[in-house]
N, C-alpha and C positions, 0 to 999 in steps of 0.2 A: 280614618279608614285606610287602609292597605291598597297601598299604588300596585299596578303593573310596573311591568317592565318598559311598556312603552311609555308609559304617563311618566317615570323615574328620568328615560332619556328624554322626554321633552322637558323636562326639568335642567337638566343638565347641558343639553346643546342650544333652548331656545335664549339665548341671551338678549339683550334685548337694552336699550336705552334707558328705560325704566326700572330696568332691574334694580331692587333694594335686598340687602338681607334681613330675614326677619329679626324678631329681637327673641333674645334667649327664651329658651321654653324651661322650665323647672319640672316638666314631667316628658320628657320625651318617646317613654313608653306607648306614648299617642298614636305615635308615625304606625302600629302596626308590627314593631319589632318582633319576630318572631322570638319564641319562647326558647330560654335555654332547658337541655335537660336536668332536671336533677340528679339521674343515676350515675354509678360511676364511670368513665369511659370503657367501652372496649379494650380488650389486650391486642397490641401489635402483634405484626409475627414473629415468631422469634429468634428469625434471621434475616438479615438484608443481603448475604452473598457477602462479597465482597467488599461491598459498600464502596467508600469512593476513594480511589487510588491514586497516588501520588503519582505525575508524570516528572520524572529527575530532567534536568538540564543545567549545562554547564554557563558560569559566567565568561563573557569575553577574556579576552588577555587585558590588562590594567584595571579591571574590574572587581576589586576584593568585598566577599561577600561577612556577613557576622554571622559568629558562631548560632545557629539556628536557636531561636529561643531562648537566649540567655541575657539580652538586651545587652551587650560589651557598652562600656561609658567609650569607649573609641569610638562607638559608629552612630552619627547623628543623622539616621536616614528614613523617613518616611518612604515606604512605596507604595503601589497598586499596580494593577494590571491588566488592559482590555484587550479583546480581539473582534477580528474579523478578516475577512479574505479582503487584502486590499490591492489584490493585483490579478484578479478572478480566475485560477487556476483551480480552487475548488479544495485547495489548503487553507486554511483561515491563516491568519498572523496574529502572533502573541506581543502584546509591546508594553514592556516591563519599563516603570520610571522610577527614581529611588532619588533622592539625597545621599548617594553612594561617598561622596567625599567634599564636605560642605565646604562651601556652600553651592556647591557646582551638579545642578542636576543632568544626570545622565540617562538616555533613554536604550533601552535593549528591548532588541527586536529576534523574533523566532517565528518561524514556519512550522504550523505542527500537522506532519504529514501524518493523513490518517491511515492511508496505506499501512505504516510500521505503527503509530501510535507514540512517536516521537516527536521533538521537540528539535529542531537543526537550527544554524544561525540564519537568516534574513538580513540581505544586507540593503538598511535603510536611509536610503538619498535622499537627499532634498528638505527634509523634515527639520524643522528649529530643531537644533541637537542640542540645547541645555534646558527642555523643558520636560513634563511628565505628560504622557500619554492620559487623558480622561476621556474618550471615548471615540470608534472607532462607526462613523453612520456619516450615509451621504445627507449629505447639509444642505446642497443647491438643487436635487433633483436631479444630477446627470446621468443617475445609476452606478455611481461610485464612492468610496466611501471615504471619506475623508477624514481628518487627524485633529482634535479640538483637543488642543493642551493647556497647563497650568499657566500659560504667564499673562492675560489667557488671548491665543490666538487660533488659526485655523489653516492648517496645511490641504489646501486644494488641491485631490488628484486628479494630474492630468490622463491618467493613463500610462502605458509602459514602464508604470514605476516611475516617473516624475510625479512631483509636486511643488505647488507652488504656492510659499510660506508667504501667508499674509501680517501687517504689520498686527503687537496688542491691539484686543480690541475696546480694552479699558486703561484708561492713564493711571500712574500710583497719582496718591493726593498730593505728596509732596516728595520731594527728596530723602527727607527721614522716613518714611512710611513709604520701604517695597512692598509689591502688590503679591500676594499671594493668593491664590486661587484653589481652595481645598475641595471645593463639590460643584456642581454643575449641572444643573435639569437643563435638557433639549427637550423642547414642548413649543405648539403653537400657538401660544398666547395672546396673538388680535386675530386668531379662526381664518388668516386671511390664504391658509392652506401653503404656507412656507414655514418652515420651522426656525426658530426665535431660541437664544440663550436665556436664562436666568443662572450667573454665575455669581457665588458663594465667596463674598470676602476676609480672608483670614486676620487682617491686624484687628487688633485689639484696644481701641480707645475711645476717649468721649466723644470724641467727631468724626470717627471710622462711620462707615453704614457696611450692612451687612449684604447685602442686595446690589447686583445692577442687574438691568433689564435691557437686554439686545434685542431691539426686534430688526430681522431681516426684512432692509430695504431696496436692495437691489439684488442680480442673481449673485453675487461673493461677497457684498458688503451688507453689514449691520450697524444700528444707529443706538444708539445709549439713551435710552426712554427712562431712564431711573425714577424720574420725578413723578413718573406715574403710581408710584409706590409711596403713598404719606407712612409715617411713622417710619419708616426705614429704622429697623434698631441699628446699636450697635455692631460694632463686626466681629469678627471670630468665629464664622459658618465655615463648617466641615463639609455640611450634605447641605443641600436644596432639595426641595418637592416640589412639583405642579401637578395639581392634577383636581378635577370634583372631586366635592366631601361635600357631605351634611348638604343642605339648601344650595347651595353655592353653585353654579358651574365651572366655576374656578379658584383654587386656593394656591399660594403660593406661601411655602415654610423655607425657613432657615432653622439649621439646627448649629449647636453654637455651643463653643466651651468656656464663655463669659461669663455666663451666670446672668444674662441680664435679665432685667426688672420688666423691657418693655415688651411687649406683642412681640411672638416667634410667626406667627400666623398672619395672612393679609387675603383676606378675601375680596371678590369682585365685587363692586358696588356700583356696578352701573357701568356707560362709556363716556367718555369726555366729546368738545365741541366737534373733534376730527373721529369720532366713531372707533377712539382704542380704548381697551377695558383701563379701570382707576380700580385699586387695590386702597385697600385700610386695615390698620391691625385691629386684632381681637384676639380672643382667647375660645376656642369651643374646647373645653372640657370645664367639667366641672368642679365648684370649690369644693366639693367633698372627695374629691379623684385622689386615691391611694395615694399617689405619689408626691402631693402635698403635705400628707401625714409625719410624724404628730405634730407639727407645726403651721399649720395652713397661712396664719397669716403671715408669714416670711415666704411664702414661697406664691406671688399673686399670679402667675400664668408659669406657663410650660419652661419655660425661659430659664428660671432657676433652678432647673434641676440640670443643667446643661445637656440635653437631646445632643444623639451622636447618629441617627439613621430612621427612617423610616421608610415606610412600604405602605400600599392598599390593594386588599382583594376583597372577594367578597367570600365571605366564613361561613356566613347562615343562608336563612331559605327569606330573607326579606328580600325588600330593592336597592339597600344601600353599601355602599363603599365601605368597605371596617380601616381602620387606620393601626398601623404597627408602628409605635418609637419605640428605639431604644435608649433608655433614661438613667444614666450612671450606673447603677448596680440592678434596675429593672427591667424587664420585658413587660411591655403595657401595650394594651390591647384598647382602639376604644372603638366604640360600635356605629357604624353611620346612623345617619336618622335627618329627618324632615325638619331637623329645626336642631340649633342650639338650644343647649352646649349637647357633648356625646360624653351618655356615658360609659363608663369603662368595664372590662371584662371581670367577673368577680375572683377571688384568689382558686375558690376551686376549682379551676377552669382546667390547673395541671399547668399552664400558659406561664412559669414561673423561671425566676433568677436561678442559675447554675452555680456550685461552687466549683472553686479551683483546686486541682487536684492536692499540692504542696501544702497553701494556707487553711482553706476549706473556707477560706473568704469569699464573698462575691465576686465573679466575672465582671469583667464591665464590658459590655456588648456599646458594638459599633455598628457595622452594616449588617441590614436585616435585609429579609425578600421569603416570598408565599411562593414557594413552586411544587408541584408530585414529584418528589422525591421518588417513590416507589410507584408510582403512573397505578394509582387505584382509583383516582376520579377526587382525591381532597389534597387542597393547597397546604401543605406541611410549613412550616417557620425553620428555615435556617437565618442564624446569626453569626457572626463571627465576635471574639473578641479579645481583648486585648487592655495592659495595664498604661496608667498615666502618667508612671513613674519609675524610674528605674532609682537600685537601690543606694549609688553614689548623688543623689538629688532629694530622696525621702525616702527612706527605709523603713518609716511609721507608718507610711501611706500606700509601701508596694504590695501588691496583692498577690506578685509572681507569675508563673508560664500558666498559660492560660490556652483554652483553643476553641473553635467552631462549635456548633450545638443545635442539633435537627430534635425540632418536635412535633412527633408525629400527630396529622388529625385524624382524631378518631369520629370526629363528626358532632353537629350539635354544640359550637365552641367547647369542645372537649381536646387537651394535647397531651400527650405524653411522650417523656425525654426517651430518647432511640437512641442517642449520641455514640456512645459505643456501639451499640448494634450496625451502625455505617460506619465506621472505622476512624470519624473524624476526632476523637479522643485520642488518636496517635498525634493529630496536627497539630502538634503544642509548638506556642512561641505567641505571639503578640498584634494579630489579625487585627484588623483599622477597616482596610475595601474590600465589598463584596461586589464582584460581577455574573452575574447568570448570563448563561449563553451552551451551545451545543457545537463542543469544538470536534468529533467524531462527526457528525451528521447522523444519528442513529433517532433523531427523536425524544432526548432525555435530558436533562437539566446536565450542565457539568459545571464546575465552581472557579474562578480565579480568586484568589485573598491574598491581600496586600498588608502590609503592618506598620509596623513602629519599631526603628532596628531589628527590623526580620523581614528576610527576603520573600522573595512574591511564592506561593503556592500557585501549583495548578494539579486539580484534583477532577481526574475523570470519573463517571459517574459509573459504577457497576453495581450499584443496587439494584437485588434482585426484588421480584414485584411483577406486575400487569404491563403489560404494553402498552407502546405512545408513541404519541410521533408530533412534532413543531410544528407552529405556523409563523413562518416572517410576512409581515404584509409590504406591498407596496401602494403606498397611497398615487394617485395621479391628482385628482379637483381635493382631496383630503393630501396631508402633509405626505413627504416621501415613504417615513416611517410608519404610517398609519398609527401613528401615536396618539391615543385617545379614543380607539374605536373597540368596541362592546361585540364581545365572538361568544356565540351560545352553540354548544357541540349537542348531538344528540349521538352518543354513542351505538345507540340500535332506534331502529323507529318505535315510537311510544314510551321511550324512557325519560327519565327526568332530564332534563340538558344541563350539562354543566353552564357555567359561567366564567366570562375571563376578559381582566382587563388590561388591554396593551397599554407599558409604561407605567408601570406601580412599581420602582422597583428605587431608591434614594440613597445613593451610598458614600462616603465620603472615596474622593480620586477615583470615580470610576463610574460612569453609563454603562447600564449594561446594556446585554443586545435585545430590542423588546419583540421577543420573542413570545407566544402564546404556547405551552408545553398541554397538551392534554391525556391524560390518563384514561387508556382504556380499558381496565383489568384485563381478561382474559379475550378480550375481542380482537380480531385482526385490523378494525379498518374502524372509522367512525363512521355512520352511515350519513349525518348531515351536519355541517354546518353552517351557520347564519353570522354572514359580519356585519354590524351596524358602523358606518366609517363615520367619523367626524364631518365630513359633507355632509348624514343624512343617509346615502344612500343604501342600500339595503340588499346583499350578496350573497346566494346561498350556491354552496357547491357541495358535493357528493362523494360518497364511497371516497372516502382517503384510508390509504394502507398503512399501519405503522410500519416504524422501526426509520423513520426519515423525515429529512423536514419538506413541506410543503409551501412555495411561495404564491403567494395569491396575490392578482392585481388590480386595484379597482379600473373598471372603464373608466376611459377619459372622456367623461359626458361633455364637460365642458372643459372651453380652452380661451385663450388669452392672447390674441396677437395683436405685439410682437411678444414672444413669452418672457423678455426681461421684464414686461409691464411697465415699460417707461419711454414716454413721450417727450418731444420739445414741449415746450410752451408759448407755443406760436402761433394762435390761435386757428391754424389750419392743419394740423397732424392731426389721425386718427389713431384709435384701440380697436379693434375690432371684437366682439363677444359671440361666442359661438356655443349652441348648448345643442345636444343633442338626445333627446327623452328616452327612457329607456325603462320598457315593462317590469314589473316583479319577477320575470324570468329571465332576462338580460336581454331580450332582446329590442328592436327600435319601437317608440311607440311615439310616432309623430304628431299625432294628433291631441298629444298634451296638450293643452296651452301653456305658453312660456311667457313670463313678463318678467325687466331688468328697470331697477331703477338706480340712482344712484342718494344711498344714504346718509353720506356724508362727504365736504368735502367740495371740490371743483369741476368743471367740467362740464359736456353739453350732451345728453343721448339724443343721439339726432332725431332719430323717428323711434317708433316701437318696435319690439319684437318683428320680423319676418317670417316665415316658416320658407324655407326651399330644399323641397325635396324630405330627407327625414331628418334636418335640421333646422334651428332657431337662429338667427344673425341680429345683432347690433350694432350699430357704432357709434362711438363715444369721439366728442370732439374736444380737443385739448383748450383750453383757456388762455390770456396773452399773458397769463401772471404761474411761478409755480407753485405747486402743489400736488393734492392727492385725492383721491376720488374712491372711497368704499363702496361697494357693489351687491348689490342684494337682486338674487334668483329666484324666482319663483316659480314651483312645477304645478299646474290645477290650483293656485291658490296659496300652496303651501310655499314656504320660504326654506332654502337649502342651508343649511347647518354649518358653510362657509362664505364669507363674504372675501372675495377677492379684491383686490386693492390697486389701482393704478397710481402710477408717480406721472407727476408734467415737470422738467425740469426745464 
């Protein structure tokens, strides 16, 4: 039978100590899968405008860039490119990192002022200056946004344009084996409403692992939980994913140029004795999945077709998450559903591999992402992509200049290639990372791509289309990013609501900004939105205007003091737990009942719940020994969708 939407997230956020994953389904059709069309798709329009236009900027002085697209055997440089405003003046910042002259990575920095539509330099203090920029989000909660690079460590802004560069936060194994760091999911993987790394190992050997697992312990530090992840494959991850899929409320991918044999996939299987999730590999997709063909049994999981990107949105009219890799020379599509495996989108779908202009060979797609391209109300597929070879290393194996490739939805898992029609068939050269984000402020997806000996792209969006406007969230008792939270648009009242999920977006060198874009066709304004936040809580606001983005803040129901959450362990320090109840309309509603236990872990709740006045109070009394203390909220009965976490040190 066919879930709601609400039944779908209580799937998804109730986690639970029991949690199991089911065992593979061989008809998945069961879940309710809504029915593909047979007809052929709709015709696009048959202009995008302009589509999306290159913004030029200059390299510094000692800076030399490669001939654009040509892969020179001189230039052995990987880049990517993230932004954000990291000095809040309402200019975002572009920060370009490359392998510009090996093996000495150099990071560039730009201000792209919207005023002119231009790109100026930025001059960037304080920040590790031999690493690459991978993502540009505040990490502690301060309201600022901070700098997570490749080697891999985290530059904390203090404000005024300082920063303050913390040590790697992962060791190399050994001396022969430097640490490379190609992808990197920020997601909050023990729900304790702080945001946690899972970053991407690039060497390559029998005893590499692919995976480590950061979870933040304190407010600037994080702790290396890897062991929570059995089968760790080998290494060689370009992109990482987190996010639900299938049964799961949690999945964690590596995607990987190994070729290996073992599990790419690690789903949640419960929590351990201290109340953090335990991952195990698996495989959801099926032995019959295209991309196994004609060989199936060479090829037992996802793994050996070496995955280079993935994404998740939702494409149909069911409840589930659809998953996007990109798989050597294919665009594969697989469909969520209530049960392994998933399966995959059929070839008529339109949903299909690009040739390259020169060869007429297959592209080989790297970073994917689902955003309205043309703001009509369906999540289009942009890829970038780019070759594995240049012609003084394999000349049998080069495929040649290659570039970007939007396909439009025409609805019903129906696509069709648009790529020329947006002008990204001029971006030729050798694209690897893709970042989404809205560097204008106007409401509209705009592109950074990064490559492989070719310089970074930034390509603003002028695709003409429908109106729109962004949503950045900030979470307060949900993570900063509101990363993981479920926004249902109702463009006029009585319409169908879109759908949209923060943080689907897996690229290699590059976080993008998790931004919610929604397409309004011809409307001005959306009439309602509904945020479901990873707390649980449940946020509806009104009348938003296009043509800008819109930041939205969850209340701070509850809080934590002292807010670093970390106590002596002497057994006389308190925590204090403060919640504060609040209606389906936002406003107080104190006569909830509130009840706190603690579910895992050490510690002493004094007494019960309180109520004074239109809040809830607790206190928790620290233990003589240390440790950590998981916390479970309850509003009327129901349990909140974050468990906060104290330290006794």
């Amino acid at each position: 039978m066919k879930r709601t939407l609400p039944a779908l997230l209580a799937t998804v956020f109730a986690c639970t100590a029991d949690e199991v994953t089911p065992p593979d389904d061989p008809d998945p059709m069961r879940c309710g899968l809504a029915r593909l069309d047979p007809s052929p798709a709709p015709a696009p329009p048959s202009s995008f405008g302009e589509g999306f236009v290159r913004v030029p900027w200059t390299p510094p002085a000692g800076v030399a860039l490669p001939p654009t697209g040509l892969m020179s055997g001189d230039f052995h440089g990987l880049t990517g490119a993230v932004a954000g405003d990291l000095d809040d003046d309402g200019d975002p910042e572009v920060l370009m990192g490359a392998v510009w002259s090996a093996p000495r990575t150099v990071p560039v920095a730009f201000t792209y002022r919207r005023a002119t539509r231009t790109l100026v330099p930025y001059a960037l203090a304080d920040v590790r200056p031999a690493a690459m920029p991978m993502a540009l989000l505040d990490l502690d909660g301060d309201g600022r946004r901070d700098v997570l690079d490749n080697t891999p460590s985290v530059s904390w802004n203090l404000g005024a344009g300082r920063f303050d560069v913390g040590a790697p936060l992962v060791a190399p194994r050994d001396a022969t084996h430097p640490l490379q760091v190609m992808g990197a999911a920020v997601w909050d993987v023990d729900r304790d409403g702080w945001l946690d790394l899972v970053v991407g190992l690039r060497e390559c050997c029998a005893t590499c692992r692919a995976y480590a697992l950061l979870l933040r312990t304190g407010p600037r530090t994080f702790t290396d939980r890897s062991e929570l992840i059995d089968d760790n494959p080998r290494g060689g991850a370009y992109t990482v994913l987190a996010t639900p899929l299938g049964p799961s409320p949690m999945v964690l991918a590596t995607f990987s140029n190994c070729g290996t044999p073992e599990a790419m996939f690690h789903t949640q299987r419960g929590l351990d004795d201290g109340g953090l999730p335990h991952f195990a590999g698996f495989d959801p997709t099926r032995p019959s999945a295209a991309y196994r063909q004609p060989r199936p049994a060479e090829c037992p999981n996802l793994g050996c077709r070496a995955p280079m990107g993935a994404a998740v949105t939702w494409l149909d009219d069911d409840d589930f998450l659809d998953l996007a890799v990109s798989i050597n020379a294919r665009h594969e599509v697989f469909r969520g559903s209530c049960a392994w495996p998933l399966p995959d989108l059929p070839a008529q779908s339109g949903y299909t591999e690009v040739r390259a202009v020169e060869t007429a060979r297959a592209q080989i797609p790297w970073g994917v992402a689902f955003v309205d391209v043309d703001r009509d109300g369906r999540p289009d597929a942009v890829h970038v992509h780019g070759d594995d070879f240049i012609p003084d290393e394999d000349r049998a194996r080069f495929i040649g200049v290659q570039h970007p490739t939007v396909h439009w939805n025409a609805g019903s898992l129906r696509f069709v290639d648009v790529t020329a029609r947006t002008g990204l068939d001029r971006e030729r050269g050798h694209g690897r990372s893709l970042w989404t984000g809205d560097l204008d402020g106007d409401g509209d997806v705009d592109l950074l791509v990064g490559g492989h000996r070719d310089a970074p792209r930034v390509l603003r969006n002028e695709v003409t289309g429908g109106r729109g406007l962004a949503l950045a969230l900030h979470g307060t008792v949900s993570n900063p990013a509101g990363l993981g939270a479920t926004v249902r648009v109702w463009v006029t009242e009585g319409s169908a609501p879109q759908r949209h999920f923060v943080g689907a977006v897996a690229s290699p060198h590059a976080v993008s900004e998790p931004l919610v874009f929604v397409g309004l066709g011809p409307h001005d304004r959306a009439a309602r939105v509904e945020i479901t936040w990873p707390s649980g809580h449940v946020q509806t606001v009104t009348a938003l205007d296009a043509g800008r983005v819109h930041t939205v803040t969850e209340p701070a129901f509850l809080t934590v003091d002292p807010p670093s959450r970390h106590a002596p362990a002497d057994a006389r320090s308190t925590v204090t737990v403060t919640v504060r109840p609040l209606g389906p309309d936002g406003t107080p509603a104190p006569d909830t009942p509130v009840t706190l236990a603690i579910t895992h872990g050490t510690g002493t709740l004094e007494a019960p719940m309180r109520r004074d006045g239109d809040r809830w109070i607790a206190t928790l009394r620290a233990p003589a020994t240390p440790g950590s203390a998981r916390l479970e909220v309850r509003l009327d009965g129901r349990p909140l969708t974050v468990w906060p976490r104290v330290w006794w040190d």
